[in-house]
C-alpha positions, 0 to 999 in steps of 0.5 A, a space after each residue: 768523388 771519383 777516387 773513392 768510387 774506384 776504390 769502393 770498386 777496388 774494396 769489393 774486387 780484394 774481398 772486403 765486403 764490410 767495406 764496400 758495403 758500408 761504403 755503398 750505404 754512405 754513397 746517395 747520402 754524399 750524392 744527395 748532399 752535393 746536390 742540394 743547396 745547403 750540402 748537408 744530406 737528410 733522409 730525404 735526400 738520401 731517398 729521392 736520390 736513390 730513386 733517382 739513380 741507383 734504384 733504376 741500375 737494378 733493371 740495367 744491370 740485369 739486361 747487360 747479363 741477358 743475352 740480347 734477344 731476351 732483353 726485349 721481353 724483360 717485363 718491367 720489373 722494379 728494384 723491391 728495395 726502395 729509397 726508404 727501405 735503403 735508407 732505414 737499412 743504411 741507419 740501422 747499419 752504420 749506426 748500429 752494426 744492425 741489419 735490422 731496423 723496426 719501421 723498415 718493411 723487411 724483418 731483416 736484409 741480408 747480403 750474400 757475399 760474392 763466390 759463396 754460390 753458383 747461383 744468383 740470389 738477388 732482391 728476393 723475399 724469403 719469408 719477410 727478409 730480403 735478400 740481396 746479391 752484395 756485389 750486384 748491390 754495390 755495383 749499382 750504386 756504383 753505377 747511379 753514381 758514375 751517371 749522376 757525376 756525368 750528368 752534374 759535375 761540371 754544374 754550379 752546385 755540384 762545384 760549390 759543394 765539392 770544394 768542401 768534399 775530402 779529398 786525397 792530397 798527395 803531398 799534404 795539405 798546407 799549411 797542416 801537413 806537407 810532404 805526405 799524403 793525406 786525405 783531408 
């Protein structure tokens, strides 16, 4: 889980933005499956999940970009995205190539690539589209996931679901392939 974090990491750093997001979408239904008795996501795993663990990342990205000071007058402000809306956008998407789903509460999402601003558009409303800093948005589910592994990796569930989770073998995988690597 770890490696394709890393590499999620390393797909946004080089410019492959269709990549890290689609990637990013995919994170809270694997974390949401891993985490539950049967292994196999739902939507409202996926939602709970996220409420859980990237939604809040929103807040705790934003203070680390803050001077100290000014951290302790930031209002309680809260991540417009919801796990629902998450979720409709993640289906629409990955089944689709859409960015638009009709029971979602925003006409459309749209991402703004890193680079393309000086500015930071980030969670806004413009008109009924929202709007969202694509690299800030993988960033924090990239974060939920780093805190929910630390928190439930060395647990039961976690390992019994884990075991069934792809993984990169360097020197394949016996008795199919051996010699090269192989994710499997």
């Amino acid at each position: 889980m770890r490696l394709l974090i890393d590499q999620l990491e390393q797909s946004l750093q080089s410019g492959n933005y269709y990549l890290s997001l689609f990637t990013a979408l995919t994170l809270p239904d694997i974390a949401g499956a891993m985490d539950s008795e049967d292994g196999v996501a739902s939507g409202a795993k996926y939602n709970a999940w996220y409420e859980k663990w990237a939604r809040p990342r929103f807040v705790d990205i934003l203070k680390e970009s803050m001077p100290e000071h000014m951290r302790e007058h930031l209002s309680e402000m809260e991540n417009p995205l919801d796990g629902e809306a998450c979720y409709l956008f993640r289906c629409s998407l990955l089944h689709q190539g859409r960015t638009i789903h009709p029971k979602n509460k925003y006409s459309r999402i749209i991402f703004v690539e890193p680079g393309a601003t000086t500015n930071t558009f980030h969670y806004n409303t413009m008109n009924d589209a929202l709007n969202i800093d694509l690299a800030i948005f993988c960033k924090e589910m990239i974060l939920g996931v780093r805190l929910w592994l630390d928190s439930v990796e060395n647990t039961e569930l976690y390992q019994k679901n884990y075991q069934n989770f792809v993984k990169r073998h360097e020197g394949g995988l016996k008795p199919f392939i051996v010699g090269v690597p192989v994710i499997g």
